[in-house]
C-alpha positions, 0 to 999 in steps of 0.5 A: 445475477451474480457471476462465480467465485474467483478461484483462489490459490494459496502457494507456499514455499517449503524448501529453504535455500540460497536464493533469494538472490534478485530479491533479499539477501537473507543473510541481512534481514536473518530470514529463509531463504528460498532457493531454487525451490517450487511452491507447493499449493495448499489451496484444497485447505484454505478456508478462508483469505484476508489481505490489507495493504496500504494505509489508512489516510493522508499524512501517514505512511503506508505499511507493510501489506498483510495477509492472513491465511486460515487453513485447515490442519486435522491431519495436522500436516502443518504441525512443526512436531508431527514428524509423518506430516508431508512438511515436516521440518520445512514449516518455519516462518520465513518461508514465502507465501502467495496467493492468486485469484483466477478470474471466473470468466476470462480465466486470468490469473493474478497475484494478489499478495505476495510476502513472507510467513511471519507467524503460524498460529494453531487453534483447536475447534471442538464440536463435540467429546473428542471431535473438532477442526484443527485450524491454522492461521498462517500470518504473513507481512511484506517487504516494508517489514523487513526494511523497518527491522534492517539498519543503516551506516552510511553517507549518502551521495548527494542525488536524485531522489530515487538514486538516495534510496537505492543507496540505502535498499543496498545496503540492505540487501533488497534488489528487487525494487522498482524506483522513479528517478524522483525530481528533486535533489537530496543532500549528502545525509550520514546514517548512524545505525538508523532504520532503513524504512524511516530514512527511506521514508524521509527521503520520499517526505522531502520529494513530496508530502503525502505525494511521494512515497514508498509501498510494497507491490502485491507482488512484495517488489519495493516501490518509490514513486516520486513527486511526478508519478500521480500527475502521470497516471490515468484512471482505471475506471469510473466506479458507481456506474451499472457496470462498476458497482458500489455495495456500500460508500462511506463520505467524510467531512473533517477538520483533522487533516487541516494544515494551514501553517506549516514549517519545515527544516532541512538537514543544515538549513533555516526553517521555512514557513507557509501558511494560508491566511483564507484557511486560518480565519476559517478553522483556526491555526492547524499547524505541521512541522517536520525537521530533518529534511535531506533536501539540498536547498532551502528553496525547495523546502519553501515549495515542499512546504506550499504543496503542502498547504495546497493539499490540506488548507481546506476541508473536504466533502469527499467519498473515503472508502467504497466497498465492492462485491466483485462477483457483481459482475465480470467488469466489476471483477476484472477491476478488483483483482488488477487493483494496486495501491495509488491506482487513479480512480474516478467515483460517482455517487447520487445520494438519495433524497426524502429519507432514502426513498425519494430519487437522487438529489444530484450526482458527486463525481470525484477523483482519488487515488488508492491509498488502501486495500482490503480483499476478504474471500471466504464460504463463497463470499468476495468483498473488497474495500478500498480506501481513498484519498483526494486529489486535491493538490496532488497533480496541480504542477508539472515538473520540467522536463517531463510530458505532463502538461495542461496545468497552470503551475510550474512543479518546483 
């Protein structure tokens, strides 16, 4: 038994105006303004919804969130010439985007991606001599784009973490933003021309390897989570119950992400070196550097780079991406439509004995942290895909001062 189809609802911003005011200054990153403009729902043609956020695995980045929206155009009302169109000479790109899923039983809306118009891309489907569907796709990308595109001139003020990227999101206009304080200090760094999400990315890379970062929210707000954030979040379910789910699960066992000698300078300082003797015997020497760090002290650096070596000096046997089918159920639902990248989750999985037929052998428990997301809704059909990474080493410490306890490590 399945329950119905999410609603869904794809509105755009139209009208250009002065405004982005609490969220970009247009005038830095050369994008549409929006005014004090409503948006106007185009949701009765949508034909068919894509959304893909976060990254692929450790050790990378996270990228701008994209969305595409494919719309039907046969009256050719989002055609830039047809001067009779209800939008005529407001269809642009730069205009803002946003799509909402309405749960089918509670009724609860939720934005599920926010971001701007990139790109419309027009297509002409023929059924027959002189007939056919006239399909538009309206391409879209988060905040991260438009800091990966602005630049920086400036020296920061030596501070927190969290204070540094403040630093630079103002200097290019971006305000709306939810930013941790970060734990640990940062040098005074001069920018020359430098882009603002690199620099960014580098000051979240000397709070914590692949522990700290930044991300666009669904709902296109810039976010720094620093070295103390996934130590203090708490599941939002267990995942591979009767009540949660999986259609569909995919494991990993991989050498790739070993890291068992690694060296990492700062900007000013002498390099520091950790490596895992246990781990080098096993898989061989997997190194990781990185220069150019912004920390204060050396000695940080010499923790940055031991956490780094507690999170990949070993392989894992671990669950990577699960696939879900939302209409499952309404709990299932619930879960899908509130997720939102670096969620805590927990996945059961009992892998099936005597070629598949036979009862499950034992059950794998592990817990993980959302590193992506992918939401495609169309004819009916609603599937997500959520990709994961480990634990392992993430939430080890606690910082001083803070309420995160139980653990058997001081966090540097």
């Amino acid at each position: 038994m399945t329950i119905a189809f999410p609603t869904v609802k794809v509105e755009i911003k139209w009208s250009q105006g002065p405004d982005w005011g609490d969220w970009v200054f247009p005038a830095t990153l050369g994008v549409s303004g929006f005014g004090t403009s409503v948006y106007t729902d185009v949701s009765a043609d949508v034909l068919s919804v894509s959304i893909n956020r976060g990254k692929a695995r450790e050790l990378e980045e996270f990228r701008s969130g994209t969305a595409r929206v494919m719309l039907l155009n046969n009256s050719r009302q989002y055609d830039p010439d047809y001067s009779s169109g209800p939008y005529y000479g407001d269809i642009k790109p730069g205009r803002m985007l946003k799509i909402t899923l309405t749960h089918p039983t509670t009724a609860v809306e939720t934005v599920v991606y926010k971001g701007i118009i990139r790109e419309f891309d027009y297509s002409y489907e023929p059924t027959g001599a002189g007939s056919g569907n006239s399909v538009v796709g309206v391409v879209c990308s988060d905040i991260l784009y438009d800091a990966g595109n602005a630049q920086v001139s400036t020296t920061s003020t030596a501070s927190k973490s969290g204070a540094q990227i403040g630093e630079l999101l103002d200097i290019v206009g971006i305000a709306d933003r939810d930013l941790d304080t970060g734990a640990h200090d940062m040098q005074a760094t001069t920018y020359a021309n430098a882009n603002a999400l690199t620099s960014i990315q580098n000051i979240a890379y000397s709070e914590g390897v692949d522990i700290s970062t930044v991300y666009g929210s669904k709902s296109n707000q810039f976010i720094f989570e620093d070295s103390a954030s996934l130590a203090v979040k708490t599941s939002i379910g267990t995942f591979g119950t009767s009540a949660l789910p999986i259609h569909k699960i995919g494991l990993t066992y991989e050498s790739d992400l070993i890291k068992n000698s690694v060296a990492f300078t700062r900007t000013g300082g002498s390099e520091q070196t950790k490596t895992d003797a246990t781990s080098i015997t096993d898989y061989g020497t997997r190194s990781l550097s990185k220069t150019g760090l912004v920390n204060a002290t050396d000695g940080d650096v010499a923790n940055l780079a031991q956490d780094a070596i507690n999170q990949f000096k070993d392989a894992e046997f671990r669950i990577r991406n699960m696939v879900l089918k939302p209409r499952a159920n309404a709990d299932l639902m619930t879960k899908v439509i509130g997720m939102e990248l670096r969620d805590k989750l927990v996945v059961e999985f009992a892998p099936p004995a005597n070629n598949g037929s036979g009862p499950a052998t034992g059950t794998m428990s592990q817990t993980h942290f959302i590193v992506g997301l992918k939401m495609e809704l169309k004819n009916q059909d609603f599937t997500a895909t959520v990709i994961m990474n480990s634990d392992t080493g993430k939430t080890a410490g606690w910082v001083l001062g803070s309420a995160v306890l139980g653990t058997s490590a001081l966090s540097w």
